[in-house]
N, C-alpha and C positions, 0 to 999 in steps of 0.2 A: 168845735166839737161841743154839743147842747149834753146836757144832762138832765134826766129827766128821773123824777124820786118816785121808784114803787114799794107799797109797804109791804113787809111780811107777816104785820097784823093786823091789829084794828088801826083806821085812818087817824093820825094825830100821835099814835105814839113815837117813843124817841127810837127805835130800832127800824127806823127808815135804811132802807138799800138804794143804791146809785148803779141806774145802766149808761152807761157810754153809749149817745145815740149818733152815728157817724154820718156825714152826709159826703159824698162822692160827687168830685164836681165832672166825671167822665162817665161814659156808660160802662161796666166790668161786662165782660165775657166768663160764660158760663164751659169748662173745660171737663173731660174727666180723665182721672190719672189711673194709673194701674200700677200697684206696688203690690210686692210680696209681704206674708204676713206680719214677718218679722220687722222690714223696715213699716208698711202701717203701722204697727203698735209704737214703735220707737217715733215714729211721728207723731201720732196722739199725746204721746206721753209728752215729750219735747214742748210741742205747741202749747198743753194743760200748764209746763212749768212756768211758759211766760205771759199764761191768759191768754192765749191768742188761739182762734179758733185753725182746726189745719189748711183752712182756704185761706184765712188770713197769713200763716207761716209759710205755705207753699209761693204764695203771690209774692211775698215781702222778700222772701229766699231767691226767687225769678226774679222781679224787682233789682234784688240789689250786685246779682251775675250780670245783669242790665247793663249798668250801669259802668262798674267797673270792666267790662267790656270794652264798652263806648270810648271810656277812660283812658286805656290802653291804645287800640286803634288810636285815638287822637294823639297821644303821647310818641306813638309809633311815626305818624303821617309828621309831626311836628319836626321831627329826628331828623328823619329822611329826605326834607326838603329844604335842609342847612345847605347841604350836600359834602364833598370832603375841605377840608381845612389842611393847614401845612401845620406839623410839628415842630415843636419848639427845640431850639439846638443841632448841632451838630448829627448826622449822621452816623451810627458806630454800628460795627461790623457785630452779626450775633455770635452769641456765646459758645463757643466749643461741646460738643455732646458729653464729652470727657469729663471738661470742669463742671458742668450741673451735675453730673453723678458722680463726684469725686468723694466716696463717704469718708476717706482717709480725714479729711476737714472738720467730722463731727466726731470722731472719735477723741 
């Protein structure tokens, strides 16, 4: 990420400002979204909180459901192709209906 210093006064003084100039090694698609008032503003405002523009917060927000997606399905495909396993120990008969609601035992 370059940085490049533009002034807000005369050239050479000390109150130089710094833009983040980003370079993008993919080509972006250009999209448009349709939101109700109330979430645009909450968006704006949101995005302003962390500096980021709302194509940058919406992209990053897409982005990162991406990902953790991806994440999942694999964690899921990983599971599933163990296949089943034998448990450990002896077999035992489940527990009566009775004895799991027995409140007499917490009283």
């Amino acid at each position: 990420m370059g940085r490049r210093p533009t002034t807000g006064s005369a050239p050479g003084t000390a109150d130089r400002k710094y833009t983040n100039i980003v370079y993008y090694s993919r080509i972006m698609k250009n999209i448009t979204v349709t939101l109700d008032d109330e979430t645009a503003t909450w968006a704006r405002v949101y995005a302003a909180q962390q500096n980021k523009s709302l194509s940058r917060f919406l992209g990053e927000l897409l982005h990162t459901t991406m990902r953790e997606s991806h994440a999942y399905e694999d964690a899921m495909q990983r599971y599933l192709s163990t296949g089943p396993f034998p448990l450990n120990g002896e077999p035992a008969p489940y527990p009566k209906r009775e004895e799991l609601h027995d409140r007499g035992k917490l009283r």
